[in-house]
C-alpha positions as CSV (number, residue, x, y, z in Angstrom):
1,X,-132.1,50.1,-42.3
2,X,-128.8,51.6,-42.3
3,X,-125.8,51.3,-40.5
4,X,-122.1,53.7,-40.2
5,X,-121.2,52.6,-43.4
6,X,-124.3,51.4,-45.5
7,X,-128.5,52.3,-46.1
8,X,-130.5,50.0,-47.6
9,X,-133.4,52.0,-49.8
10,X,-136.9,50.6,-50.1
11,X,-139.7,52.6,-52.5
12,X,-142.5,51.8,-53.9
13,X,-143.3,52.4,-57.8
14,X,-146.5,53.1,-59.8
15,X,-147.1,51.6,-62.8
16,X,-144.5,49.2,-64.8
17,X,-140.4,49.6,-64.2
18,X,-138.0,47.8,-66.3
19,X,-135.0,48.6,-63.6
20,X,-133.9,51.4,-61.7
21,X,-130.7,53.8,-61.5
22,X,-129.7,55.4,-58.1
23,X,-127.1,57.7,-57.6
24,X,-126.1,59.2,-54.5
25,X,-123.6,62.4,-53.5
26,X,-122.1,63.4,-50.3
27,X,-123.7,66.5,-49.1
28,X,-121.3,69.7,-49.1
29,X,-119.2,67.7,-51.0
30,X,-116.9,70.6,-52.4
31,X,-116.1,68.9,-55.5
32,X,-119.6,67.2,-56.0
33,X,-118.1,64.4,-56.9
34,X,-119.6,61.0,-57.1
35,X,-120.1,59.0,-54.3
36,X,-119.8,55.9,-57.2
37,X,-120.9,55.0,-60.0
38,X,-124.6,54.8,-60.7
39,X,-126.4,51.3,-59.3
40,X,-128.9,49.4,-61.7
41,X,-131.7,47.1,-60.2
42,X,-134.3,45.5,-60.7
43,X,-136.4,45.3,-57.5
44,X,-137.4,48.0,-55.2
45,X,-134.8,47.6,-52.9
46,X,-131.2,48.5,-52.7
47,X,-128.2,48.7,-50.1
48,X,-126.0,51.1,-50.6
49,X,-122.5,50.5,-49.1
50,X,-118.9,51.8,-48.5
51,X,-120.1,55.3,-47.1
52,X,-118.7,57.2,-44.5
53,X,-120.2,57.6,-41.2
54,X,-122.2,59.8,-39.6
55,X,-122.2,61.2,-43.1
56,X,-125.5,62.6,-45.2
57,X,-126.3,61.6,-48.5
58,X,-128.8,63.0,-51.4
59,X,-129.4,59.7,-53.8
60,X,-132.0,59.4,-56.6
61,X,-134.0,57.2,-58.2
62,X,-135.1,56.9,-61.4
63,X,-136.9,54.1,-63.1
64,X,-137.0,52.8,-66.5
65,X,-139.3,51.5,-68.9
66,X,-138.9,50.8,-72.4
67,X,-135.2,52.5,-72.0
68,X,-137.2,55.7,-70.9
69,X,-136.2,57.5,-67.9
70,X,-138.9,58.8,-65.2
71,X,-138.1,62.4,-63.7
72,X,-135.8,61.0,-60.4
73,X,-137.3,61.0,-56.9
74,X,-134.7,62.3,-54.2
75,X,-134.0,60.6,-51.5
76,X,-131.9,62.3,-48.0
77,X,-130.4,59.5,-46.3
78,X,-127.0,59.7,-43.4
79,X,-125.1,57.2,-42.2
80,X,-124.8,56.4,-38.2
């Protein structure tokens, strides 16, 4: 789902998660600066909000197990 200012994530994770971390940047963002800080949840599902629209966005998601990070999966995601 997403809307002009939010995208709601879904994934699916093998194995056991404690929580995940996503991040997302603004493409060509000239500074690369962070969209926010990053987002820690528990379930597979996430909204991301107060985005610009008609705006793409590279977000990743890593998950966490025993305060271990997995190598993040990269999501492309744009605003309407």
């Amino acid at each position: 789902n997403k809307t002009q200012t939010s995208v709601t994530l879904l994934w699916v994770e093998e194995g056991v998660a404690d929580f995940f971390e996503v991040f997302c940047q603004q493409v060509g963002s000239s500074q690369e600066a962070k969209l926010q800080e990053p987002i820690a949840v528990s379930s597979h599902v996430v909204t991301i909000s107060s985005l610009l629209p008609a705006t793409a966005y590279n977000c990743s998601v890593t998950s966490f197990s025993h305060d271990s990070p997995s190598v993040p999966t990269f999501i492309a995601i744009s605003t309407m």
